[in-house]
PDB file of N, CA, C, O and CB in Angstrom:
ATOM      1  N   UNK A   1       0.843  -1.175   0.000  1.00  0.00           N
ATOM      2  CA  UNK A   1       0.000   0.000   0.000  1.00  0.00           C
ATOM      3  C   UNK A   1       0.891   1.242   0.000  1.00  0.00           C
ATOM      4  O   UNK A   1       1.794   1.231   0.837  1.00  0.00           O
ATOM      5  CB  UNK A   1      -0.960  -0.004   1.220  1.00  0.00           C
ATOM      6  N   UNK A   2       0.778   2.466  -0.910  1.00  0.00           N
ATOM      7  CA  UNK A   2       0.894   3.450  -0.507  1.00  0.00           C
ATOM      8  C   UNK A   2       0.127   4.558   0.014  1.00  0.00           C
ATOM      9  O   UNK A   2      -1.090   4.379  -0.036  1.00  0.00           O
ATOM     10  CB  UNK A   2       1.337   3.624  -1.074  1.00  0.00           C
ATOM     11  N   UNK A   3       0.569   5.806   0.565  1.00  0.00           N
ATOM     12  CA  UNK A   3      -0.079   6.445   0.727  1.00  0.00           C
ATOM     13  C   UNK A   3       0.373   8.420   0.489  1.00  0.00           C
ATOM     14  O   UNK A   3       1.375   8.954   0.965  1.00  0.00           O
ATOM     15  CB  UNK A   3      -0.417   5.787   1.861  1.00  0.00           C
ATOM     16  N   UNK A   4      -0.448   8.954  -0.154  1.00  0.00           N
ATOM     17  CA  UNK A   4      -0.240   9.711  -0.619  1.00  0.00           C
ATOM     18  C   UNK A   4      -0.791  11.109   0.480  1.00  0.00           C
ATOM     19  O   UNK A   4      -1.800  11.360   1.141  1.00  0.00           O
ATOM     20  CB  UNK A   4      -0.688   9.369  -1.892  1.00  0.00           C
ATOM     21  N   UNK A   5       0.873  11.946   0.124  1.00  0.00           N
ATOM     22  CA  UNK A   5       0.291  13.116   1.593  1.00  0.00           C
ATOM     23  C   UNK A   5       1.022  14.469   0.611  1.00  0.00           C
ATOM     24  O   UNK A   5       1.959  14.532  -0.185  1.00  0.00           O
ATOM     25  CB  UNK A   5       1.392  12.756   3.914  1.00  0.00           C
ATOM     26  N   UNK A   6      -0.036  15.514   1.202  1.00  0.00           N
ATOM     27  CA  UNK A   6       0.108  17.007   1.067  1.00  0.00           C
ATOM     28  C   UNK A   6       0.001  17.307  -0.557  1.00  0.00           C
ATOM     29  O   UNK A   6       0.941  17.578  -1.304  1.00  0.00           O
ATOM     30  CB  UNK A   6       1.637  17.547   1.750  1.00  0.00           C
ATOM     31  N   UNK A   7      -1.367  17.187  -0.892  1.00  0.00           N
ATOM     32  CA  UNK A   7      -2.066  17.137  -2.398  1.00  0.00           C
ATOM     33  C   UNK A   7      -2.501  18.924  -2.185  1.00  0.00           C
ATOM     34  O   UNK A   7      -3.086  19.565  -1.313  1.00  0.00           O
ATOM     35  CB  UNK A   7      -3.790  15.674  -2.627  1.00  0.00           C
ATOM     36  N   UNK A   8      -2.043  19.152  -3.110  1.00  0.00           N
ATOM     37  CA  UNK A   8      -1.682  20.694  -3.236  1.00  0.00           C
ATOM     38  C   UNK A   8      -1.857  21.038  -4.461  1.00  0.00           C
ATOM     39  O   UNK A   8      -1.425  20.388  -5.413  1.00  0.00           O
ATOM     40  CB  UNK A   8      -0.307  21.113  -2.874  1.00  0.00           C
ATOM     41  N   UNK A   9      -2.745  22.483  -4.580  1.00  0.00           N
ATOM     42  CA  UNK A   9      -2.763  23.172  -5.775  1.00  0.00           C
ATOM     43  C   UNK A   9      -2.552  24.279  -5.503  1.00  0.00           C
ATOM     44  O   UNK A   9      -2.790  24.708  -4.375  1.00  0.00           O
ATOM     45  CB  UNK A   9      -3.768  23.111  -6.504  1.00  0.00           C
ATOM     46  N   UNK A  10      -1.879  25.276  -6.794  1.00  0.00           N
ATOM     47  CA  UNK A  10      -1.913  27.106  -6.186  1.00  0.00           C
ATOM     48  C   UNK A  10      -3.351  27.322  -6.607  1.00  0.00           C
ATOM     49  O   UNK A  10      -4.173  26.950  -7.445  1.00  0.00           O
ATOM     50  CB  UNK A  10      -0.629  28.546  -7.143  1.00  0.00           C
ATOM     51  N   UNK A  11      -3.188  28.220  -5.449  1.00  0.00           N
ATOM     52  CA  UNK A  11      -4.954  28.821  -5.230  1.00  0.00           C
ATOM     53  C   UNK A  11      -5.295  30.026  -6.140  1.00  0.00           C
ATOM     54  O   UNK A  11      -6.249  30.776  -5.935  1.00  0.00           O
ATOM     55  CB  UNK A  11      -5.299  29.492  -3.493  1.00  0.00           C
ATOM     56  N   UNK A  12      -4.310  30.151  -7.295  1.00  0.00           N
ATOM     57  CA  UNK A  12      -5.035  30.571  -8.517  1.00  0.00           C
ATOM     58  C   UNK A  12      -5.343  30.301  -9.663  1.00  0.00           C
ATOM     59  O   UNK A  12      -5.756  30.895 -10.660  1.00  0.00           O
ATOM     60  CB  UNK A  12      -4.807  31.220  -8.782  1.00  0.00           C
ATOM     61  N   UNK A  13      -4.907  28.666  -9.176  1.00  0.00           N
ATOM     62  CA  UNK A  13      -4.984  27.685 -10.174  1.00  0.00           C
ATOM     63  C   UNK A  13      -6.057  26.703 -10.156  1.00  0.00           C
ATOM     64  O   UNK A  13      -6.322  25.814 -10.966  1.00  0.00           O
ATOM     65  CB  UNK A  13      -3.866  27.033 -10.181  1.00  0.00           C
ATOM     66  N   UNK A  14      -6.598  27.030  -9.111  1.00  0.00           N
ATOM     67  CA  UNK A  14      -7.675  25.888  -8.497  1.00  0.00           C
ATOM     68  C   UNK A  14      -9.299  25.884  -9.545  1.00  0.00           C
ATOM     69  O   UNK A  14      -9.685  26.928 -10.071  1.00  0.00           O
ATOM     70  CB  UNK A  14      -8.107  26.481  -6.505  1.00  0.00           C
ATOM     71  N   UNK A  15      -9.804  25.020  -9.643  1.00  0.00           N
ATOM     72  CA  UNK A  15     -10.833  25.071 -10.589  1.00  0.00           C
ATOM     73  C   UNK A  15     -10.545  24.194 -12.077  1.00  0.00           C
ATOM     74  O   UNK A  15     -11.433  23.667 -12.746  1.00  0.00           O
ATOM     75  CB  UNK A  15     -11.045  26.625 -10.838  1.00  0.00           C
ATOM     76  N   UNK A  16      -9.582  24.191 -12.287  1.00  0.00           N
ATOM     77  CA  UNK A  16      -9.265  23.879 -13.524  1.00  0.00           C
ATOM     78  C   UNK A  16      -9.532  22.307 -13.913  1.00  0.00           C
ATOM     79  O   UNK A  16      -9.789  21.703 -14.954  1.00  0.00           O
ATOM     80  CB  UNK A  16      -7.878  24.289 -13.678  1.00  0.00           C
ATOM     81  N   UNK A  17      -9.390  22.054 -12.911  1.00  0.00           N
ATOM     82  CA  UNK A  17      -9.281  20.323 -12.677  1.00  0.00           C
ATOM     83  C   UNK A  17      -7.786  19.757 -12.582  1.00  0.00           C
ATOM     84  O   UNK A  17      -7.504  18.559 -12.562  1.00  0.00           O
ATOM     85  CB  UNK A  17     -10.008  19.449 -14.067  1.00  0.00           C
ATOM     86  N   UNK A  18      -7.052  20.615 -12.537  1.00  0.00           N
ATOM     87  CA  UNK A  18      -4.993  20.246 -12.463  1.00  0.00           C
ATOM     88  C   UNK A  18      -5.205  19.158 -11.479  1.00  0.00           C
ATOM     89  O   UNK A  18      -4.700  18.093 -11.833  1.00  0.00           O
ATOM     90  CB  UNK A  18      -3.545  21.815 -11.601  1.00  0.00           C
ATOM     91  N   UNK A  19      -5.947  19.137 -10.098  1.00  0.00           N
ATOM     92  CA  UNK A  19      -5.603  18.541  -8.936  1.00  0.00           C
ATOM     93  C   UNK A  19      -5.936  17.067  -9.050  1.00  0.00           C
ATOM     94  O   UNK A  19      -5.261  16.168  -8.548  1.00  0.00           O
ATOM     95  CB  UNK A  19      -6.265  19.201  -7.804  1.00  0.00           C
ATOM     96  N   UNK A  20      -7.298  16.869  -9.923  1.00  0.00           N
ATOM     97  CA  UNK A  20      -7.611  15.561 -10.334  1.00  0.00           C
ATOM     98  C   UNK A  20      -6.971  14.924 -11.127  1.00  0.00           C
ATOM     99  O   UNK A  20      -6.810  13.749 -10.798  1.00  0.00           O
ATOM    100  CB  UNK A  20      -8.587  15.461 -10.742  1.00  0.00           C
ATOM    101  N   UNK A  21      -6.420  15.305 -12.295  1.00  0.00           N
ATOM    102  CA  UNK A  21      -5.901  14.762 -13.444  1.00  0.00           C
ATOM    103  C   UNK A  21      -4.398  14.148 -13.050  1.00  0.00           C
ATOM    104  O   UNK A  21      -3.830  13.209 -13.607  1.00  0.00           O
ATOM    105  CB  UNK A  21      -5.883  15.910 -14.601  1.00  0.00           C
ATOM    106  N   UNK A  22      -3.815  15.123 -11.689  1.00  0.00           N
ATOM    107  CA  UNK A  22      -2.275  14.926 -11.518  1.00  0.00           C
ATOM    108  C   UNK A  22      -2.733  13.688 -10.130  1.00  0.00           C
ATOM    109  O   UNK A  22      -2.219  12.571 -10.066  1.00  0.00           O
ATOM    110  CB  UNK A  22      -1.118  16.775 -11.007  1.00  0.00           C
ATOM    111  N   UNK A  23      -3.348  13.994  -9.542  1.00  0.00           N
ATOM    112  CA  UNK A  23      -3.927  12.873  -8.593  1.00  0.00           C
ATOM    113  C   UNK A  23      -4.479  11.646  -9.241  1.00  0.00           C
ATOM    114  O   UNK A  23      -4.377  10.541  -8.708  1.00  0.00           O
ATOM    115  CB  UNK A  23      -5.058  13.423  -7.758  1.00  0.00           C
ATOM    116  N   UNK A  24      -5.131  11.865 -10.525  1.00  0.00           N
ATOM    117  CA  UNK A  24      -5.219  10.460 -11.146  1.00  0.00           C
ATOM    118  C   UNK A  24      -3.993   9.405 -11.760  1.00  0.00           C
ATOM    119  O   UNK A  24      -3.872   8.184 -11.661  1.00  0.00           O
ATOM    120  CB  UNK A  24      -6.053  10.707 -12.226  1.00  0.00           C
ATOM    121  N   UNK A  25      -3.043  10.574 -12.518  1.00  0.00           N
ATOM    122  CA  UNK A  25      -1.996   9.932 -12.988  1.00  0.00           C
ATOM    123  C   UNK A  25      -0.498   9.566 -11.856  1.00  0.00           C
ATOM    124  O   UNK A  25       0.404   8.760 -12.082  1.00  0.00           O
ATOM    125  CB  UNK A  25      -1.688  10.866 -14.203  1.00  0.00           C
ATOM    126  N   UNK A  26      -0.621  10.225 -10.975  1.00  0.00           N
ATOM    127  CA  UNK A  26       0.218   9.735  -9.461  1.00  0.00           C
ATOM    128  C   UNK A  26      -0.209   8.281  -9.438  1.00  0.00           C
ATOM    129  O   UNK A  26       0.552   7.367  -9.756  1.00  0.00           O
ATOM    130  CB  UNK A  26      -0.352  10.631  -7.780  1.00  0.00           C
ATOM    131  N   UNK A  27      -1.827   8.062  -8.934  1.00  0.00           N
ATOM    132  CA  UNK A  27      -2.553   6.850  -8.891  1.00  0.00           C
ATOM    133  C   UNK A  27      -2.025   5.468  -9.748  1.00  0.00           C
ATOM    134  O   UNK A  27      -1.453   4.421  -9.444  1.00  0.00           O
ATOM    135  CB  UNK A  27      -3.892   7.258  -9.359  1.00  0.00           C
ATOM    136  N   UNK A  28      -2.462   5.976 -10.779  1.00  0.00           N
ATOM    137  CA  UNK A  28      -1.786   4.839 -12.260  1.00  0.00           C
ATOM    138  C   UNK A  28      -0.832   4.769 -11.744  1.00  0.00           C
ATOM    139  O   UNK A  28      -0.811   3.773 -11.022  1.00  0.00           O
ATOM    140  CB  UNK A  28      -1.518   5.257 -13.984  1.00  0.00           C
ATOM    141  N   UNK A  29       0.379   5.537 -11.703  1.00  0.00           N
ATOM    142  CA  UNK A  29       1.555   5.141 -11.440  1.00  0.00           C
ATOM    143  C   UNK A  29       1.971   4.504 -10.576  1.00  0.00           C
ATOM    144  O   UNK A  29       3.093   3.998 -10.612  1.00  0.00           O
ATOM    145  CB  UNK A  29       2.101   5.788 -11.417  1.00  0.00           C
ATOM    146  N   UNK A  30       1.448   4.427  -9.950  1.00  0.00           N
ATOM    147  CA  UNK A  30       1.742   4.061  -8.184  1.00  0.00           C
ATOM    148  C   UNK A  30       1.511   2.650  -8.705  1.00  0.00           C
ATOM    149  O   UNK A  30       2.412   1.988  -9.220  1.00  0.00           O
ATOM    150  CB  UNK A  30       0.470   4.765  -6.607  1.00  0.00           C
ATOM    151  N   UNK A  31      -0.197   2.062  -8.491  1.00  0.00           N
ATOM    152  CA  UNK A  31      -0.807   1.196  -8.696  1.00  0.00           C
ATOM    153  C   UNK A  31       0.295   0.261 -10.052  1.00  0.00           C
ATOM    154  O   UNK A  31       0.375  -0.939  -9.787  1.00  0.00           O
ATOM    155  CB  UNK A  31      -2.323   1.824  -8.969  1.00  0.00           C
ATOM    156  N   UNK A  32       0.888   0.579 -11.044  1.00  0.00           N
ATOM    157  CA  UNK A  32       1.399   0.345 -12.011  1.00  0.00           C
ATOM    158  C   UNK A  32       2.612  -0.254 -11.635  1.00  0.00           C
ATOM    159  O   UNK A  32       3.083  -1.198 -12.270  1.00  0.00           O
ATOM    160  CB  UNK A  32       1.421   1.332 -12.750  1.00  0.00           C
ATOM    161  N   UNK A  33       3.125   0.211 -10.688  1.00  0.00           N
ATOM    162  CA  UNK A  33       4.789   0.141 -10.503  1.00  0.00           C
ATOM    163  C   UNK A  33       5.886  -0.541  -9.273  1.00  0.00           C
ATOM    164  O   UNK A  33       7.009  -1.045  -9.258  1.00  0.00           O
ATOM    165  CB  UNK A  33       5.117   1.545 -10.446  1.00  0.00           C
ATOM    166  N   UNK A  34       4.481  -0.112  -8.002  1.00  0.00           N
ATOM    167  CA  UNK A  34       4.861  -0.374  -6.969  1.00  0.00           C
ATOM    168  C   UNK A  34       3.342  -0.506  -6.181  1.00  0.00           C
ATOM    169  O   UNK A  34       3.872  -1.491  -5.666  1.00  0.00           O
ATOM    170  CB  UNK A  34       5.940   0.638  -6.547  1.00  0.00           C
ATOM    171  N   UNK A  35       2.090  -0.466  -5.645  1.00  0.00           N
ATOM    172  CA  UNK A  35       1.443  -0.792  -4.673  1.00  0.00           C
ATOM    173  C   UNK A  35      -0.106  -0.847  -5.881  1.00  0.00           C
ATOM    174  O   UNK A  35      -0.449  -0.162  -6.845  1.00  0.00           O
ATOM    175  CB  UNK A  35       1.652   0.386  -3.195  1.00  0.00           C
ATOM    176  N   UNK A  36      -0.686  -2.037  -5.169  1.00  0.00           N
ATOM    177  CA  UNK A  36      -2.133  -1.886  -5.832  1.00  0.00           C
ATOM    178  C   UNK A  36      -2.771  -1.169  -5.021  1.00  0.00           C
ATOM    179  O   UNK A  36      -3.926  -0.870  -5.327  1.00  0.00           O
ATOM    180  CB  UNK A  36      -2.959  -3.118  -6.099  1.00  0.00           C
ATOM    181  N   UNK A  37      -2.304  -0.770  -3.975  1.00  0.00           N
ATOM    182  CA  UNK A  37      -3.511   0.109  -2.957  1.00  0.00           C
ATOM    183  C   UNK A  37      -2.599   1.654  -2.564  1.00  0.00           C
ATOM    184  O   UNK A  37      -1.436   1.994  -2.347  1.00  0.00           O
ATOM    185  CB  UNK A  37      -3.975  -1.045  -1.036  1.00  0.00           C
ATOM    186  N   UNK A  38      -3.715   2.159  -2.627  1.00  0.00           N
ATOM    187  CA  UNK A  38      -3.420   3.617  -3.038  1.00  0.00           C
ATOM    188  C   UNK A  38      -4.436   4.399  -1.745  1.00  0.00           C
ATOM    189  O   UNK A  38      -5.626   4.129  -1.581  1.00  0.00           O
ATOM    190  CB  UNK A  38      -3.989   4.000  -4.968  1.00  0.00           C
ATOM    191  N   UNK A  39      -3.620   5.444  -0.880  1.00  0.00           N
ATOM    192  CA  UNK A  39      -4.216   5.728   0.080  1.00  0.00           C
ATOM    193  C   UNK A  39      -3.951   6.991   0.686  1.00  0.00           C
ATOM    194  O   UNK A  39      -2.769   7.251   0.914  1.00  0.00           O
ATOM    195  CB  UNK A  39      -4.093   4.847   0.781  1.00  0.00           C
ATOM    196  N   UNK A  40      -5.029   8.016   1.059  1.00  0.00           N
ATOM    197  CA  UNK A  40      -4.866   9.439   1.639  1.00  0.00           C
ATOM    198  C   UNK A  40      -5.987   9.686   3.157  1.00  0.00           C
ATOM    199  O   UNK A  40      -6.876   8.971   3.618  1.00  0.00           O
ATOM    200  CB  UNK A  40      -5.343  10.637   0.194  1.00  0.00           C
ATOM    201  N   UNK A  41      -5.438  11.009   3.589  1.00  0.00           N
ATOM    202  CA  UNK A  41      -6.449  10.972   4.534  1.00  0.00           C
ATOM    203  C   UNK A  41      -6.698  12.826   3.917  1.00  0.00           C
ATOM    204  O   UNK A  41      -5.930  13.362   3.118  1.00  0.00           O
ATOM    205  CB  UNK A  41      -5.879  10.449   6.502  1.00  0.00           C
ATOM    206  N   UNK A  42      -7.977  13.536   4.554  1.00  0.00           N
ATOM    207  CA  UNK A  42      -8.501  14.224   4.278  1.00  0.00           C
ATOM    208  C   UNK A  42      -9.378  15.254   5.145  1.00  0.00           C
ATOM    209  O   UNK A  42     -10.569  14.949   5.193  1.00  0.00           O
ATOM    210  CB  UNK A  42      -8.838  13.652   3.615  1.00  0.00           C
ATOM    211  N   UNK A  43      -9.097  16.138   5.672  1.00  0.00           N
ATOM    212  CA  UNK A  43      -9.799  17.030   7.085  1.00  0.00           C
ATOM    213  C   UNK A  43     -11.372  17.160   6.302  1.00  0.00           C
ATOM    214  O   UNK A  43     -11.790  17.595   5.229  1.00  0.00           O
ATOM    215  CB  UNK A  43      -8.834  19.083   7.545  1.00  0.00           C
ATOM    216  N   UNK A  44     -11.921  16.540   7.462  1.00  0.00           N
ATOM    217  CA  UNK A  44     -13.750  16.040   7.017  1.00  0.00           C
ATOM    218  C   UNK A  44     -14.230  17.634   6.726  1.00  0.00           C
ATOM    219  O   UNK A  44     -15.397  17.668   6.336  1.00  0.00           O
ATOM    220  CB  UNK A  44     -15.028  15.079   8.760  1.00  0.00           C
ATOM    221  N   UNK A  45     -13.643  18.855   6.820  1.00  0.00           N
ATOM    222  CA  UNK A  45     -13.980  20.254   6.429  1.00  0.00           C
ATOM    223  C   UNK A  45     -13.555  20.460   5.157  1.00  0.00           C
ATOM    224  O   UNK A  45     -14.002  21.529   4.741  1.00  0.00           O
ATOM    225  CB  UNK A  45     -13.411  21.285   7.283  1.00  0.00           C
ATOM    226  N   UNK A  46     -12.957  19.956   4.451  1.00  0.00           N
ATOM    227  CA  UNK A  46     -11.845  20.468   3.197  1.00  0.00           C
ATOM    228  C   UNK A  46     -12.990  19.811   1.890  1.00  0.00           C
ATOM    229  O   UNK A  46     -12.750  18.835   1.179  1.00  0.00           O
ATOM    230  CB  UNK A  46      -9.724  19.430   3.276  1.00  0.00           C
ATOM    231  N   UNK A  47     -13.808  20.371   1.867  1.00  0.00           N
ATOM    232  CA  UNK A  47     -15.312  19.404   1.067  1.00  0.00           C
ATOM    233  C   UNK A  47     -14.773  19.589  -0.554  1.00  0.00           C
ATOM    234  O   UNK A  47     -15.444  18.810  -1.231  1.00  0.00           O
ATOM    235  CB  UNK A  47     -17.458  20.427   1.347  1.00  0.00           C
ATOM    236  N   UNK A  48     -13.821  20.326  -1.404  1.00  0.00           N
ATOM    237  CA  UNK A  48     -13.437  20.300  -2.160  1.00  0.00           C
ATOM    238  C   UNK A  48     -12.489  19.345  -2.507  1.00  0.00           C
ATOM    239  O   UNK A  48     -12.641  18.567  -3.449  1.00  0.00           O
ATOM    240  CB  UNK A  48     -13.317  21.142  -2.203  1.00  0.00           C
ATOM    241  N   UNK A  49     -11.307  19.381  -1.627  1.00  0.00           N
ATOM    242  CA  UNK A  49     -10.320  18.245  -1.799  1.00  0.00           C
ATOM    243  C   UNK A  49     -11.099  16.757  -1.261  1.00  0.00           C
ATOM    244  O   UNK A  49     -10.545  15.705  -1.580  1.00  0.00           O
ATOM    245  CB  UNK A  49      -8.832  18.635  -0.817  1.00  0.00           C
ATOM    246  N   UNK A  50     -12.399  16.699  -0.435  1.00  0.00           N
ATOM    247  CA  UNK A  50     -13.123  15.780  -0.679  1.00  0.00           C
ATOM    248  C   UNK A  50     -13.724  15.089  -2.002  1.00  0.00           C
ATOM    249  O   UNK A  50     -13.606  13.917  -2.358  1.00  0.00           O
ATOM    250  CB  UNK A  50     -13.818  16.104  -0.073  1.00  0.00           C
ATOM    251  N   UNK A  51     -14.317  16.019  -2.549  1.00  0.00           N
ATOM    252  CA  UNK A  51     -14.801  15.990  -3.752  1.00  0.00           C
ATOM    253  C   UNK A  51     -13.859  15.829  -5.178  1.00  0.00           C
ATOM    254  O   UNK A  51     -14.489  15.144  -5.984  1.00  0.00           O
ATOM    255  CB  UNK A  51     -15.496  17.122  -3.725  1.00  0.00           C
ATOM    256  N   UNK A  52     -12.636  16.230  -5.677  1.00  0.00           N
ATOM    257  CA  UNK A  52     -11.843  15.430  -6.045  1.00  0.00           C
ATOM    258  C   UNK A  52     -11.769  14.158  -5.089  1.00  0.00           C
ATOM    259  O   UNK A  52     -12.838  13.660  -4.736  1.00  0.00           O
ATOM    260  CB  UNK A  52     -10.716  16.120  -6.218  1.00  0.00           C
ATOM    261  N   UNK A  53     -11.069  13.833  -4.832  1.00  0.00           N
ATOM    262  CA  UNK A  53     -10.660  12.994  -4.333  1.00  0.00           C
ATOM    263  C   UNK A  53     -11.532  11.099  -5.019  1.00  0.00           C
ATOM    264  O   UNK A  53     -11.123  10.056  -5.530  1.00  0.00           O
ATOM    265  CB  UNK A  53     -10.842  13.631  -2.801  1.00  0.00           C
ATOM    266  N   UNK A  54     -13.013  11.764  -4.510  1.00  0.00           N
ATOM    267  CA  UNK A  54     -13.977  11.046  -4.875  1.00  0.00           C
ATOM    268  C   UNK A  54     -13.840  10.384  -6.494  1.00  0.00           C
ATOM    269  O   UNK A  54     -13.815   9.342  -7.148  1.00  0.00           O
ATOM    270  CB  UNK A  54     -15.134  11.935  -4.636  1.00  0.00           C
ATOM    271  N   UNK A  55     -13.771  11.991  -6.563  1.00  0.00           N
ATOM    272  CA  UNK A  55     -13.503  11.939  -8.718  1.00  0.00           C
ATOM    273  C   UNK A  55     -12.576  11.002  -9.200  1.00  0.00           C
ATOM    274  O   UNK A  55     -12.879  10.181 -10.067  1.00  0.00           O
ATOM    275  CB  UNK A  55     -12.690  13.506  -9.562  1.00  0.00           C
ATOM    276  N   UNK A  56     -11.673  11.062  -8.786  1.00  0.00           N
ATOM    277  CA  UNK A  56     -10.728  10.146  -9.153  1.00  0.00           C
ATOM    278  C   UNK A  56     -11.421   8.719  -8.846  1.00  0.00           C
ATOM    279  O   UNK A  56     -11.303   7.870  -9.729  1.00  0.00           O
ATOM    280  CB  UNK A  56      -9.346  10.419  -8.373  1.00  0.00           C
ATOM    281  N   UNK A  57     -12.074   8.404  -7.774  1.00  0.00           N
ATOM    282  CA  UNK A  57     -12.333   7.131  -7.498  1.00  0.00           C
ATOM    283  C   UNK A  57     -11.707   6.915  -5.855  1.00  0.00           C
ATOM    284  O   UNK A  57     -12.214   5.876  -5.434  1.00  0.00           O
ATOM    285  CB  UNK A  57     -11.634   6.175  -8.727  1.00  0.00           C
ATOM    286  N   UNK A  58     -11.200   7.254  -5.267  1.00  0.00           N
ATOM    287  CA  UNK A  58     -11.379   7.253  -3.534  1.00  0.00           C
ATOM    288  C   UNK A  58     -12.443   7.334  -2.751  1.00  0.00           C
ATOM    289  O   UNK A  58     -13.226   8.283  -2.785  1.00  0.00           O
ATOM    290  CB  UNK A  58     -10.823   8.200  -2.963  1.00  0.00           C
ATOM    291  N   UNK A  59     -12.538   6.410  -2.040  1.00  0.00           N
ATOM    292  CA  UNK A  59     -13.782   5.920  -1.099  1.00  0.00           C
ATOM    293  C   UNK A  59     -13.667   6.289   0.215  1.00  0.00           C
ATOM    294  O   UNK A  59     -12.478   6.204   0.522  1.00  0.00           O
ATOM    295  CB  UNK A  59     -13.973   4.427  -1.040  1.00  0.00           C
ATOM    296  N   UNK A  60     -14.501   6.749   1.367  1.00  0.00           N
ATOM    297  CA  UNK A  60     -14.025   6.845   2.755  1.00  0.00           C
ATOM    298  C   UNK A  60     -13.949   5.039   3.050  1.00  0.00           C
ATOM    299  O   UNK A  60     -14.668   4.167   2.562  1.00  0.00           O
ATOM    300  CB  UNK A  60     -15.274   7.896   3.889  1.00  0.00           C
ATOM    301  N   UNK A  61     -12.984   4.924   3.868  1.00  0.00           N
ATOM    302  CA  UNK A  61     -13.478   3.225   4.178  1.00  0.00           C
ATOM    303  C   UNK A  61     -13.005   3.298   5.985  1.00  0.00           C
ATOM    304  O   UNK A  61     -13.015   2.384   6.809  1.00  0.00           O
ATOM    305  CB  UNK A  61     -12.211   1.617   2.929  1.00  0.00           C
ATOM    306  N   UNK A  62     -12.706   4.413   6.115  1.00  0.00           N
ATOM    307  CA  UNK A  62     -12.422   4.557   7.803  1.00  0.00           C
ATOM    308  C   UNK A  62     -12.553   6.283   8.055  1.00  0.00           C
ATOM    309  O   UNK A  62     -12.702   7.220   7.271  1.00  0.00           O
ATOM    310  CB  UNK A  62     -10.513   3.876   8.329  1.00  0.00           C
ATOM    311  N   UNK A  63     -12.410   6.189   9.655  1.00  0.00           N
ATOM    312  CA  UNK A  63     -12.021   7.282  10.370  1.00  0.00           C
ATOM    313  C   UNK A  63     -11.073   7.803  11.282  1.00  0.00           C
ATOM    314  O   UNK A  63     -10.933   7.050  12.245  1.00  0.00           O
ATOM    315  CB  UNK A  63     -12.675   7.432  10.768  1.00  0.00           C
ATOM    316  N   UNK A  64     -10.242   9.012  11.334  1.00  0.00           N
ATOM    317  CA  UNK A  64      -9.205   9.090  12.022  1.00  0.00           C
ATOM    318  C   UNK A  64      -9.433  10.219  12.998  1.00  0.00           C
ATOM    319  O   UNK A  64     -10.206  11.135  12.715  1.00  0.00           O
ATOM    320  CB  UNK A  64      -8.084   9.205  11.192  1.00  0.00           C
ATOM    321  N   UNK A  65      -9.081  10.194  13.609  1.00  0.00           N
ATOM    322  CA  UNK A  65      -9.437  11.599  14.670  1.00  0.00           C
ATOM    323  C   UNK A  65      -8.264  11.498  15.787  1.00  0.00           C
ATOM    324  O   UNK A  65      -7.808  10.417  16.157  1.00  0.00           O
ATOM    325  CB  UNK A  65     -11.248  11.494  15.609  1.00  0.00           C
ATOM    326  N   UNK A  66      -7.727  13.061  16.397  1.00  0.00           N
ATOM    327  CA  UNK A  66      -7.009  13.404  17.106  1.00  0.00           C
ATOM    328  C   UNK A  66      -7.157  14.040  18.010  1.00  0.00           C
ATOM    329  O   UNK A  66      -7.686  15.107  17.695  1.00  0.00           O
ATOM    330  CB  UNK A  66      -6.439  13.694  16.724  1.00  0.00           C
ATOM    331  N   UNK A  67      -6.921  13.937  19.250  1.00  0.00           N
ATOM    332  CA  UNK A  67      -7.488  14.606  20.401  1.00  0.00           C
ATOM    333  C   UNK A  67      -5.857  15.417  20.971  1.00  0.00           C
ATOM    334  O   UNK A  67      -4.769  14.927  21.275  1.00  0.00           O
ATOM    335  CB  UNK A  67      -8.370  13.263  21.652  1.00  0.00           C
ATOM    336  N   UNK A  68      -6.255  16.535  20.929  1.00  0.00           N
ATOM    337  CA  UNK A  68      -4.815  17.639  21.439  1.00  0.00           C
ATOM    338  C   UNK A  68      -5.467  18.615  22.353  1.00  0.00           C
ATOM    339  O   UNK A  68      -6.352  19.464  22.252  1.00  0.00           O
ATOM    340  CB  UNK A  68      -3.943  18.699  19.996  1.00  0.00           C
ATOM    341  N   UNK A  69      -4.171  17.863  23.891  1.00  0.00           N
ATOM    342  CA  UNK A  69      -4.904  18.538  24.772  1.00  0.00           C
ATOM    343  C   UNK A  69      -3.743  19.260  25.203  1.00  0.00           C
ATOM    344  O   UNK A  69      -3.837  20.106  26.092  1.00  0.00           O
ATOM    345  CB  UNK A  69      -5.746  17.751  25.804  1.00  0.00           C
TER     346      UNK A  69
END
């Protein structure tokens, strides 16, 4: 399994669809080369980078939560 961290677009670039297309072809590659399982986590507020995410084909299949006291 891998897992993929700090999926980033410039925020005057956003809209275009850059974030999906480069998040899809990371994916292929990954899946292609080195891991069939492909994996991110996602702040349950960030409903955009949710929504890609989806696009590509990512599923919630758990939950993570942090308690900082």
């Amino acid at each position: 399994m891998a897992e993929i961290q700090g999926v980033w677009v410039e925020p005057s670039l956003r809209g275009f669809g850059l974030g999906r297309e480069g998040l899809a072809l990371v994916c292929e590659t990954i899946q292609a080369a080195m891991a069939p399982t492909v994996s991110l986590y996602v702040n349950s507020f960030n409903r955009e980078a949710i929504e890609s995410y989806e696009a590509v084909g990512f599923r919630r299949i758990g939950t993570f939560s942090t308690v900082m006291l």
